[in-house]
C-alpha positions, 0 to 999 in steps of 0.5 A, spaced: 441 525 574 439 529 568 440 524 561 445 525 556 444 530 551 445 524 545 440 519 549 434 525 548 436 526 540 435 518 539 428 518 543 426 523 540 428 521 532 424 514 535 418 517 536 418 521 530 419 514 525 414 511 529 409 516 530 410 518 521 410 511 518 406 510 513 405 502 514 400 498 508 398 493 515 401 496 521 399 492 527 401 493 534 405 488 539 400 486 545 403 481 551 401 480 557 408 483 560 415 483 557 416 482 550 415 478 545 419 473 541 421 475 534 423 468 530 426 466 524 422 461 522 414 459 524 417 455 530 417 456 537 423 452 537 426 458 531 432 462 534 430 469 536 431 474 531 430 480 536 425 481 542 419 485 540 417 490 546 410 490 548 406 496 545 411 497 539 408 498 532 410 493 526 409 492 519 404 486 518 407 482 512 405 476 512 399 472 516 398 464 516 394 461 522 397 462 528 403 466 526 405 472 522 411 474 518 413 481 521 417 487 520 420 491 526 427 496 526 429 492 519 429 485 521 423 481 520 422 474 522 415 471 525 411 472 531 404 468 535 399 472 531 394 472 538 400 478 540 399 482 535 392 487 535 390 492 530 391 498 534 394 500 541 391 502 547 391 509 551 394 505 555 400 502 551 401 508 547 403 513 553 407 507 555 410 506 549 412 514 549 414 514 555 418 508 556 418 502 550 421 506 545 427 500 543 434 505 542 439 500 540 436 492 540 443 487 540 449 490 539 455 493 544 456 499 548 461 503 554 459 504 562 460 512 562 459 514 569 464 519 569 466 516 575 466 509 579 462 503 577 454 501 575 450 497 579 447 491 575 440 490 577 436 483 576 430 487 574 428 494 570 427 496 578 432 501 582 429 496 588 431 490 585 437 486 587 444 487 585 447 482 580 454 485 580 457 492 579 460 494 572 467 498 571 466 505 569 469 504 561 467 497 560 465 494 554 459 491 555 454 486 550 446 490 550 440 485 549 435 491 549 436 499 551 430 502 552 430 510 554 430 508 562 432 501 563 437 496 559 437 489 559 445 487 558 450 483 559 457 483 562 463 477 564 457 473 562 452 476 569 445 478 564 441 484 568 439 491 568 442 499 568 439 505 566 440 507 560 443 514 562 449 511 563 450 507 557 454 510 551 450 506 546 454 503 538 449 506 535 449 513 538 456 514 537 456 513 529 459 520 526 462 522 533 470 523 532 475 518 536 482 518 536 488 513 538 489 512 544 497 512 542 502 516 538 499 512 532 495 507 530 494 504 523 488 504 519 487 496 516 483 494 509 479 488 514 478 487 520 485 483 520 491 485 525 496 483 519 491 485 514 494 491 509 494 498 511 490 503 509 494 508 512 497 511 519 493 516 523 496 520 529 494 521 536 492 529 533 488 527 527 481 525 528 477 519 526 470 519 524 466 512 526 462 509 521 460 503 524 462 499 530 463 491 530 465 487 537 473 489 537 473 493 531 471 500 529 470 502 522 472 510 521 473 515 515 480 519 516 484 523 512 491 521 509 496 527 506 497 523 500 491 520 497 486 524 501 480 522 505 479 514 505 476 509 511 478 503 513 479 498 520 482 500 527 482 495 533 476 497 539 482 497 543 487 501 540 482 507 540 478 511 546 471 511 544 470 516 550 475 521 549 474 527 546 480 530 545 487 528 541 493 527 546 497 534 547 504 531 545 501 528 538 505 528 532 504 527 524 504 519 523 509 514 517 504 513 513 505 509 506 502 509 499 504 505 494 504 505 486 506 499 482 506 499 475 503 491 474 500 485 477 503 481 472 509 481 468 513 477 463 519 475 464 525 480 462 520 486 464 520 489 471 516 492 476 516 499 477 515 502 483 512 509 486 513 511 494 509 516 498 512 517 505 515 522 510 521 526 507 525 523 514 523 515 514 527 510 513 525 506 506 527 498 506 525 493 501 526 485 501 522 480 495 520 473 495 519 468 491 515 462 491 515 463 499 524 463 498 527 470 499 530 472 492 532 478 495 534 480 502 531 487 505 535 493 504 536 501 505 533 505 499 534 512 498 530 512 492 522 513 492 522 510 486 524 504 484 524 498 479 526 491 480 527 486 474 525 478 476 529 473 473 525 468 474 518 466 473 513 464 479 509 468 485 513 473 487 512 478 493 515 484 495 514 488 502 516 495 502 517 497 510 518 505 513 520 506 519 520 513 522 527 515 527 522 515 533 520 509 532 513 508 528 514 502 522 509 501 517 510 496 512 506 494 505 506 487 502 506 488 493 504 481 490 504 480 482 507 474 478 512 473 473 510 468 467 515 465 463 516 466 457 520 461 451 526 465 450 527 471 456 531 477 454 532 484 459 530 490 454 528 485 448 527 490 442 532 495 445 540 497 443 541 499 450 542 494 455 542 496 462 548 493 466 546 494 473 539 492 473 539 485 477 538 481 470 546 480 470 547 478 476 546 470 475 549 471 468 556 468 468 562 472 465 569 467 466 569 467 474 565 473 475 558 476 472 556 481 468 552 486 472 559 485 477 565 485 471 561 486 464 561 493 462 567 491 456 562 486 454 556 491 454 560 496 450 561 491 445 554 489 443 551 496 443 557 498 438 556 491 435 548 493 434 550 501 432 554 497 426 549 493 424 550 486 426 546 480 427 543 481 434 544 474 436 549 473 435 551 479 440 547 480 446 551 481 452 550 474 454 552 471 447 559 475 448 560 473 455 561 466 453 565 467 447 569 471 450 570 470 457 578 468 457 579 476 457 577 477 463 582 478 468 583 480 474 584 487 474 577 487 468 577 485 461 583 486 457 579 491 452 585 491 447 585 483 446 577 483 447 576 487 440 582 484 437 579 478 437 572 480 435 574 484 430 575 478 427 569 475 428 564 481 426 568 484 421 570 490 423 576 494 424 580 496 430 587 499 432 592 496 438 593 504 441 589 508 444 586 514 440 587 521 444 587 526 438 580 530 438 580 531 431 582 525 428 577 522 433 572 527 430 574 525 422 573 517 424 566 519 427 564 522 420 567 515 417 561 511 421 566 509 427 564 508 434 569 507 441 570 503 446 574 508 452 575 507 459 569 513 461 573 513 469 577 509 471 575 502 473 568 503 468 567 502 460 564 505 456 561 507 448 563 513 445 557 514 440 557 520 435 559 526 435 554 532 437 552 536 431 557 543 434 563 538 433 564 539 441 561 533 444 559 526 444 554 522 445 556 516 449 552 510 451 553 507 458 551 501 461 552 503 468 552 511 469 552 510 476 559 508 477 561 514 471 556 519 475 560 517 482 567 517 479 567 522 474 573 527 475 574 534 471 568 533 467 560 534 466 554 530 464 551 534 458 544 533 455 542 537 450 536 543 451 532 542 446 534 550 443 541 548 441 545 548 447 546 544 452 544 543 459 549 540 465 545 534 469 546 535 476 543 529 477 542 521 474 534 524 474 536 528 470 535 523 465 530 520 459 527 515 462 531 514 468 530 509 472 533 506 479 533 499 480 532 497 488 536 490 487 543 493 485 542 501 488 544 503 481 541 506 475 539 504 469 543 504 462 543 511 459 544 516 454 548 523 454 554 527 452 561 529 454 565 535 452 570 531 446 576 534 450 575 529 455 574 523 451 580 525 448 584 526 454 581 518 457 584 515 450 579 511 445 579 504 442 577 504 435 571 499 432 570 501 425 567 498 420 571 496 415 571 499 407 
């Protein structure tokens, strides 16, 4: 049978290495019959590093009595020097061209008979007996492949098959492969749970770069990050195949960006996804082995989330396609203590729903879940100029946790109350006349007013054309949601305005995966709606 073409390459590119080097002390392998034993001490009892074949040409490195230190296809180790000579016979070197040039010494390789099994012979002979016959396709253990026969093993049974039907490992590095399903998952290390690089198709090639015993070092191309390389299982691909699957289709695939490692309590890590428009996104964070946060949908590619307690975190990030294909990433970082946390410590704007307030009680309920009347009485506090100890969310929801009720804070009896502990000027009745609230806002007061129904918020200023005003909101999802008869302004840099479609629409919008909520934001209503909602006044006194 005619000899594969890539058994031919590798014969020719080893007679062309052995025929050009430029060896300093070249010598020759002279034995009586077989090969000769490479050890990795000069012992007769060292382990064998390879089996040397009989004619081959190796460099000379070392020479010491009865044994020498070698070097032979990039191993070294050491021989009997009474096997080594200066240079080969006629004899030797047209058997060393015809049939003693080493093509893979060690290693692995598949049967490829294209049809029906190998026969395993107990010598180099086609005469010889059969020791067993081996499965077209089957893995098998090589000793030694020389270009007519190779010594290998297989289910424990050692002998012989010709070469010709041997894919050898180290023929097979460049070749192409592909999955042997729809996808396969390509790992950082030779692990089944180690993380993923990326997914690749049953149509989307991959190049071998190295084969181990059950894994397969390739190189691929992932649409976001490009090309990259990684680790897929021996079993999980065809290394025989040479053509994708006729029904493959593109992959999950999953890339993340995280914004640290290592955080100090108060601050929060931000988080970018790349993945398929159509999959599925879940998050679920642990803490110290103990689940903090129970996997839950996101819709948002983008997402932050606030520890709120030190210690060794992690969060895994699942994608799932709707045919089925998951694929999921675990994010590690630590969180350190730090003497005396606080969430936006520095800034005016707290953000209510950002998981922070969750486990910080006001009355019966929390401050994420009941305290927006709390946060717009800091951040009117903070715009008056008052003590910030004294004012942060935490403190009021303590002091004046007896407002809550059912039905949400009694905003009215709220700032009566802390009108007389800061200082600061207030009215039992709603505002609803736009000019007076416009004169009040020139006098340096601001406003506490329900935005929508169930939600309150900070009327902050007015704008410079007298049409708008700037509201600060601790919660703008809930306004965004419930907002009826009104439009969300920023101001577009010439002196107009623009409408906000959408909460991403924001400065330093921020999501925040535990709360499916926004962060705290800064924009502008038209004053006729705020006039028409009605407006709690918190003024400082003259």
């Amino acid at each position: 049978m005619k000899r594969p073409g890539y058994l031919l390459a590798g014969a020719g590119l080893a007679l062309c290495l052995f025929a050009s080097a430029a060896l300093a002390e070249p010598a020759w392998v002279k034995t009586e019959k077989g090969s000769l034993n490479m050890r990795r001490k000069a012992n007769a009892k060292s382990d064998i590093v390879i089996k040397v074949p009989n004619g081959s040409q190796v460099e000379l490195l070392e020479e010491s009595g009865e044994w020498c230190r070698i070097e032979y296809m990039g191993k070294k180790g050491y021989v009997k020097s009474g096997f080594l000579c200066d240079e080969p016979s006629e004899e030797e070197k047209a058997a060393q061209q015809e049939a003693q040039i080493v093509l893979q010494a060690g290693g692995h390789a598949r049967i490829d008979t294209q049809s029906g099994g190998l026969n395993l012979r107990s010598k180099a002979d086609a005469k010889s007996a059969v020791v067993s016959q081996v499965p077209n396709g089957a893995r098998v253990e090589v000793i030694e492949a020389t270009p007519q026969w190779s010594s290998i093993v297989y289910k424990d049974k050692k002998g012989y098959v010709l070469t010709e039907y041997l894919a050898l490992d180290s023929q097979m590095i460049g070749r192409e492969i592909y999955p042997d399903g729809d996808y396969l998952y390509v790992r950082v290390t030779m692990d089944a749970a180690a993380r993923c690089v990326t997914a690749v198709s049953a149509a989307q090639p991959m190049r071998i770069l190295a084969i181990e015993e059950d894994w397969v070092c390739v190189s691929c191309e992932d649409p976001v990050i490009g090309r990259t390389q990684g680790y897929v299982r021996m079993q999980d691909v065809s290394l025989w195949r040479e053509t994708p699957a006729q029904d493959a289709h593109e992959p999950v695939y999953i890339h993340l960006d995280v914004s640290a490692g290592q955080l100090a309590l108060g601050e929060e890590l931000d988080v970018t996804l790349a993945c398929r428009d159509d999959a599925v996104c879940r998050v679920r964070v642990s803490r110290d082995g103990n689940v903090v946060m129970k996997e839950r949908e996101t819709s948002s590619r983008v997402f932050s989330y606030r520890p709120r307690e030190a210690g060794k975190y992690q969060m895994e990030v699942i994608v799932s396609e709707p045919g089925g294909g998951t694929i999921g990433r675990e994010i590690p970082f630590t969180v350190m203590q730090q003497k005396e946390a606080t969430a936006g410590e520095g800034f005016t704007l707290y953000s209510q729903k950002d998981g922070w307030w969750l486990d910080k009680k006001y009355s019966r309920s929390n401050l994420d879940q009941s305290g927006c009347a709390i946060f717009t009485l800091s951040h009117a506090l903070a715009l008056l100029g008052k003590e910030a100890d004294n004012t942060a969310p935490a403190v009021l929801a303590k002091d004046y946790a007896a407002y809550l009720a059912e039905s949400g804070t009694v905003t009215a009896n709220l700032l009566a109350a802390a009108s007389r502990a800061f200082g600061f000027k207030t009215e039992p009745d709603k505002i609803h006349d736009a000019v007076r609230i416009a004169q009040l806002f020139d006098e340096g007061a601001v406003f506490s007013f329900a935005i929508v129904n169930g939600h309150i918020a900070l009327a902050a200023g007015l704008s410079e054309d007298g049409t708008k005003v700037r509201v600060v909101d601790s919660a703008p999802s809930a306004t965004k949601e419930r907002i009826e008869g009104a439009q969300m302004f920023l101001p577009d840099g010439q002196g107009g305005w623009q409408a906000v479609e959408s909460l991403w629409d924001m400065p330093g919008a921020k999501y925040y995966v535990e709360t499916d909520q926004f962060c705290g934001m800064e924009y502008y209503l038209d004053l006729s709606y705020v006039a028409s909602r009605g407006v709690r006044l918190i003024a400082p006194k003259e």
